[in-house]
NUFIKOL-123223 format. One record per residue (C-alpha): residue in one letter; x, y, z. Coordinates in steps of 0.1 Angstrom, whole numbers, plus 5000, padded with zeros to 4 digits. Example, Ala and Ser with C-alpha at 12.3 -4.5 7.8 and 13.67 -1.06 7.14 Angstrom:
NUFIKOL-123223
A512349555078S513749895071
//
This chain:
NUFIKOL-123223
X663973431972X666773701971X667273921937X669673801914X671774061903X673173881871X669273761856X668374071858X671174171837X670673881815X666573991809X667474351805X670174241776X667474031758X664374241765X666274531742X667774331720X663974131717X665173851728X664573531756X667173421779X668473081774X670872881800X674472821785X675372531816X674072381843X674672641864X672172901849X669772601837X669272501873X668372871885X666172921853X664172641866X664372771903X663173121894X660472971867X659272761902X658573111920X657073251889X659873481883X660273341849X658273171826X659372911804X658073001763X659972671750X662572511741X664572601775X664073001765X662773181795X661273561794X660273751823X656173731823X655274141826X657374171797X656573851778X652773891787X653074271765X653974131735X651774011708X651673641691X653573771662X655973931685X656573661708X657173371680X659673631663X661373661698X661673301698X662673241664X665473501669X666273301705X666773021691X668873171662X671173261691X671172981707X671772751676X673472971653X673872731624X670172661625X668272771592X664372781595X661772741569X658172641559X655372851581X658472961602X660473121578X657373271564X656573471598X659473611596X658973701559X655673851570X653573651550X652173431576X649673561604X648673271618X648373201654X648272811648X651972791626X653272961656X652772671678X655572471662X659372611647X660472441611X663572391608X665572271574X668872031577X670071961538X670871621537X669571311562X670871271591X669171201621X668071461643X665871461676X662571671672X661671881707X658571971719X658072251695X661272201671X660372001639X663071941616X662671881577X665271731557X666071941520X668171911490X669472291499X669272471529X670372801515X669373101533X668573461536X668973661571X665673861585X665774031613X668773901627X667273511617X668973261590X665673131569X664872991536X664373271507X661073381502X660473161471X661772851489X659772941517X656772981496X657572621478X657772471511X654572641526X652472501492X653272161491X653372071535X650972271545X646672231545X645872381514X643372671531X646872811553X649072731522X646473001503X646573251530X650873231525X650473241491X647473531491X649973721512X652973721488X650873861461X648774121482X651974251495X653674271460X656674051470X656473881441X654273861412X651873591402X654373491367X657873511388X656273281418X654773081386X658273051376X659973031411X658172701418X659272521390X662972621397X662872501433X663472081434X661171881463X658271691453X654571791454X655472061426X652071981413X650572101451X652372411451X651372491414X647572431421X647572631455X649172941430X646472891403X643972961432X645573291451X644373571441X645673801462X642673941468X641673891504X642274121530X643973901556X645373531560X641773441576X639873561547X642073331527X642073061549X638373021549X638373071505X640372761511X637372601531X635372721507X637072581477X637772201496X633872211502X633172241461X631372571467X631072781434X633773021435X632773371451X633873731440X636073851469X636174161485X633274271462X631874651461X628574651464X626174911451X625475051484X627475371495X628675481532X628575821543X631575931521X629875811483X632375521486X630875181476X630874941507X632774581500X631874221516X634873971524X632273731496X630073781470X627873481448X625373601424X623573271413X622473111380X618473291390X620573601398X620673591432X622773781457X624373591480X626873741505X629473571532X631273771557X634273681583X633273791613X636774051620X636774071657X640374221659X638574571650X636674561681X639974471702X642574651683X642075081696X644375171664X641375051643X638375201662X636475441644X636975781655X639075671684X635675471697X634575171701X631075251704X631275491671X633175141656X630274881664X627375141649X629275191617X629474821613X626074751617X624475061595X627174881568X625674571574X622174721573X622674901538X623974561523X621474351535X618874591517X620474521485X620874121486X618773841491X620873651513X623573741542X625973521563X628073551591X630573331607X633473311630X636873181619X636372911643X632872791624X635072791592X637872641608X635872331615X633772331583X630272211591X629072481609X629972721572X628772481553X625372421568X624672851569X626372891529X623772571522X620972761546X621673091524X621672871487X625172901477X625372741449X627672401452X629572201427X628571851418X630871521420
//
């Protein structure tokens, strides 16, 4: 198939301005589809196209915020929210809200959902703009995020705000009960359980887990009395020290610092995968129990549960 000149153009524009390509007739929409065919393109949703070398170097994160922003071109009267709006805020990590865009519409009306595109109807669709895209305000997307989302990914929003220091746990207190929706009573009791403690959205996604299964409530990112090379105490993602006084310990396995060079140790991999095990060495001397799971054993449940039961964490009755 001979070059086209003009897409070439087109992808050049959008690549540095981080955007897809999207057709604006019939014209372009039917040699999208033709160069998609050959593999020239590839299609990332609703009708955006991006050129695969360039779309293939970009991260998750990256890639949803090149489509939020796409679309924001392409509909420019659209507002998002929810888990959308909260990417964008950066206070939402999570590979699975990126699958679908949220987007608000005050008032009813009736409006045809897409593939990927869900629309929720508001009493206000006010907005804020980030990064060049029109979303709800950080405590309206927080509001939103509490009461429609599973409470373990509503956490890990909510965990974010307050690790970051966007807003403190009195004016998000306060926020809530200013916004008007129902399920004010779900956003309130998904605040009353962040504590802005964990170190990423998957460590508070699984305190979720852990809360829903009636676990007693662990100490997070506990230091324990075991020092690394440097006198500094090490820390577990979870800590439980029983009725008996036993020690009890629960870790996320973090696989993104054996993929992620800017988090090696020293540059190295190898030098990465020793430290972590003489730190898991020197905690398991000073505990009587030690866990480790994946996100995906949390993310199902059973597979937690039956080790944290294995290991004697203690569980709540009723």
């Amino acid at each position: 198939m001979r070059v086209n000149t003009r897409l070439n153009v087109m992808l050049d524009q959008a690549e540095s301005n981080r955007l897809c390509i999207w057709s604006r007739d019939d014209a372009e929409r039917q040699m999208m589809r033709r160069r998609q065919s050959v593999g020239e393109l590839i299609h990332v949703g609703a009708r955006c196209y991006a050129r695969p070398s360039y779309w293939q170097g970009l991260t998750e994160f990256e890639r949803f915020r090149h489509l939020a922003r796409s679309l924001s071109g392409k509909h420019p009267r659209w507002v998002f929210g929810g888990p959308t709006a909260a990417v964008m805020h950066g206070v939402c990590d999570s590979h699975r809200q990126m699958r679908t865009v949220h987007r608000v519409i005050a008032g009813n009306g009736m409006v045809r959902d897409t593939d990927i595109v869900t629309s929720h109807y508001v009493t206000d669709a006010s907005y804020v703009v980030v990064d060049g895209v029109k979303v709800t305000s950080l405590p309206r997307t927080v509001f939103d995020c509490a009461r429609w989302m599973d409470f373990p990914d509503a956490l890990a929003v909510v965990d974010a705000v307050l690790r970051q220091g966007a807003m403190g746990r009195a004016a998000l207190h306060d926020s809530l009960l200013r916004e008007r929706g129902r399920y004010v009573g779900r956003a309130l009791h998904v605040l009353d359980e962040a504590t802005g403690r964990t170190y990423n959205g998957g460590e508070s996604y699984v305190y979720g887990v852990i809360l829903e299964e009636r676990f007693a409530k662990p100490t997070i990112q506990a230091e324990m009395p075991c020092r690394n090379e440097n006198g500094n105490p090490d820390r577990v993602d979870f800590l439980w020290v029983t009725g008996d006084g036993r020690r009890v310990v629960a870790e996320l396995d973090g696989r993104i610092k054996y993929r992620d060079e800017s988090m090696y140790r020293n540059g190295s991999l190898p030098d990465t995968i020793i430290a972590e095990k003489e730190r898991e060495e020197r905690v398991r001397m000073v505990v009587d129990g030690f866990v480790r799971f994946s996100f995906a054993e949390a993310y199902r449940r059973a597979p937690l549960v039956r080790k944290l039961e294995w290991a004697g964490v203690p569980r709540l009755l009723g």
